[in-house]
N, C-alpha and C positions, 0 to 999 in steps of 0.2 A: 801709845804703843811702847812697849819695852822695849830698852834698849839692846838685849839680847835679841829680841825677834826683828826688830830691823834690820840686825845685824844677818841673821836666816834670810831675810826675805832679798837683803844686798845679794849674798851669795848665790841665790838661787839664778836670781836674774843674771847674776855676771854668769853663772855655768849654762843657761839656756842662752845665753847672746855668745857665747866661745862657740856653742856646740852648733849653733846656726850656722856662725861663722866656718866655723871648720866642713860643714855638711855643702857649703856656696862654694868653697876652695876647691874642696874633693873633687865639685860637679861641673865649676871649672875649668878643672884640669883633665876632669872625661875627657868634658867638652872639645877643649884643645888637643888631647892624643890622639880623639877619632878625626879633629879634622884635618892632622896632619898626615895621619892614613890614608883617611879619605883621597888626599890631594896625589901622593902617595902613589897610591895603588889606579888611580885616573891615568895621571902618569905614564903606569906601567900598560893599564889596558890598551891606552893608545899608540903604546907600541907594537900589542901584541896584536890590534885589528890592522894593522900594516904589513901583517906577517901572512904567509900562505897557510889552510889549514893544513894541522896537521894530525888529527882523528877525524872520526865519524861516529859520533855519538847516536846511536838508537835506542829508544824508549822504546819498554815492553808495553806491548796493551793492542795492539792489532796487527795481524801476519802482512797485512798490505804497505806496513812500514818497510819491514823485512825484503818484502817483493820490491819496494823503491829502492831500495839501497844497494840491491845486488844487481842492479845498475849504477847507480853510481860506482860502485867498483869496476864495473866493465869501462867506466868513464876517467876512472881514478886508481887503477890497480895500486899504486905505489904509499896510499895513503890508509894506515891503518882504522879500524870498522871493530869498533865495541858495542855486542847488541846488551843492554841491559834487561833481562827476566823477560826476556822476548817468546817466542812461540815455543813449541816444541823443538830439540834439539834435532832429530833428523828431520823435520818441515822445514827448516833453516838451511838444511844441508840439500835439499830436493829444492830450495827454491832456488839456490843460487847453481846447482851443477844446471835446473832447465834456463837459465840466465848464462848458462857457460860464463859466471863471473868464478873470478879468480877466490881463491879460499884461505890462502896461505897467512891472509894477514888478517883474518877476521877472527873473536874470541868475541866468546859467551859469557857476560857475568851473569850467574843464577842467585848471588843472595838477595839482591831486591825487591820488595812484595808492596813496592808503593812506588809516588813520583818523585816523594822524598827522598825513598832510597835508591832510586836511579841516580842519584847525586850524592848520594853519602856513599856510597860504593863503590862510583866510577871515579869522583874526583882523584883518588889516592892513585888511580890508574893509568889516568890523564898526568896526575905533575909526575910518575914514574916516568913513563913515554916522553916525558919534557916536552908536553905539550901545549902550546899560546894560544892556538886558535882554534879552533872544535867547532863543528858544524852539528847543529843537534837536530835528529830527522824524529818529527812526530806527526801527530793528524790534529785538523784547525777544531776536532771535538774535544781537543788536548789543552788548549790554550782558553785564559790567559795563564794557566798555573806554570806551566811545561818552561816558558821562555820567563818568568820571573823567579823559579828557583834556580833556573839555569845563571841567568845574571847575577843572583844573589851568594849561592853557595859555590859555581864555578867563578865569578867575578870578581870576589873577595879574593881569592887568590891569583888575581892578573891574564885571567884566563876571557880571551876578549870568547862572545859567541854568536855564531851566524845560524839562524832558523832556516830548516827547511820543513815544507809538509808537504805529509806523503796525500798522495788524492785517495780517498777512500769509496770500496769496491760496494758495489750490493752485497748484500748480506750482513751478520751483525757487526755494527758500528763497535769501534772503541766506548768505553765511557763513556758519560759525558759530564761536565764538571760541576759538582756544585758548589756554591759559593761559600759555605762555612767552611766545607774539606779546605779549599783553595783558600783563605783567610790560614786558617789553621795549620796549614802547609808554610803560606809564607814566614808565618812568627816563627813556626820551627825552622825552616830555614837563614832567618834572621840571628837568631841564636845560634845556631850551627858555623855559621858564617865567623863569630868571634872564636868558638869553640876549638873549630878546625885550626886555629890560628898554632893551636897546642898539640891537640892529638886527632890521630887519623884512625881509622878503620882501617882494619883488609880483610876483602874480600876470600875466604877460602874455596870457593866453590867457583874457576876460573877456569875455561877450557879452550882451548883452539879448535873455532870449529873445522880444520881438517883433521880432528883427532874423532871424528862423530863417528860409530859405527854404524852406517843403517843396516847393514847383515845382524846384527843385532835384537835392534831396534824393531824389524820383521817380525823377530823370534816371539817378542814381548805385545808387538802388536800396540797401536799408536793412532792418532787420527787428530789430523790437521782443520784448521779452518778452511770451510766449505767456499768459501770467497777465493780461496788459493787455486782451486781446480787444479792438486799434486794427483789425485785418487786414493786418497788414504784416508 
């Protein structure tokens, strides 16, 4: 062999053994950032599951949540109730006045159209609120997706979470989960998880639901889940 090609074939190898090298350090040192986060942010959760809640997280996808929760506020007036892309806005407002729960602290987010985005929309609402502990109300046809993006996208940020589910009435069920959505869910939320680290969403479409009109809402004419027995 030539002593010019030997010469190529040395370089080549010392540039494929630097660039290995450099690709082992990079991965590394991932290694080490996330698990000093990791420890990190464990940390932080276990401070925050010591803490009293401080929302009430509800998933849109059946009015029976809606109907649990507006007890819990007659249970819990004092602590704030964020329903994510829940029922109809005056079916929200007729379940909780026939509940004589209180209203004052309850808001609507409407940009949500999945279970991803009941968490990409509410987190930013929750660390607003300076919120540690959240209680997230769904139904057990919700789960496992519901309680692992919640630990996943609300956890990454020190946000401990307590499950509740609501019982579910005769009439149509929530969803029910399939397993590739829910796979597909999780990786997005896994990503999301490092993502939010940077930049947040907001939600423009936020209301209190004591700002609901149902004189309104009459006018336009509306109709609730049959499960609810409002009459609408």
């Amino acid at each position: 062999m030539k002593p010019e090609r030997k010469r190529q074939k040395k370089f080549r190898f010392c540039g494929q053994f630097l660039a290995k090298r450099s690709l082992l350090i990079s991965l590394v040192g991932l290694c080490l950032v996330l698990g000093i986060f990791q420890l990190y942010n464990s940390a932080i959760l276990y401070k925050s599951s010591q803490k009293p809640v401080g929302a009430i997280l509800v998933l849109g996808g059946s009015i029976t949540r809606e109907i649990h929760v507006s007890e819990l506020a007659k249970q819990s007036p004092e602590i704030p109730i964020l329903i994510s892309h829940g029922s109809l806005d005056p079916c929200i407002l007729l379940i909780f006045q026939r509940a004589t729960a209180p209203i004052d602290k309850v808001w609507l987010e409407k940009c949500a159209n999945s279970t991803f985005g009941n968490f990409y929309f509410s987190l930013p609402i929750l660390k607003e609120w300076q919120v540690k502990k959240v209680k997230v109300v769904t139904s057990a046809t919700h789960l496992p997706r519901a309680i692992w993006l919640a630990q996943i996208m609300l956890g990454s940020h020190g946000i401990w979470v307590d499950l509740e589910i609501a019982t579910e009435t005769k009439g149509v069920p929530a969803n029910r989960e399939s397993f590739l959505v829910t796979i597909a869910d999780v990786a997005r939320g896994l990503i999301w998880a490092v993502v939010s680290q940077f930049y947040e969403p907001k939600c423009t479409d936020l209301i209190p639901l004591s700002q609901v009109n149902l004189n309104d809402w009459k006018t336009k004419g509306f109709k609730c889940e049959r499960q609810a027995n409002l009459g609408y």
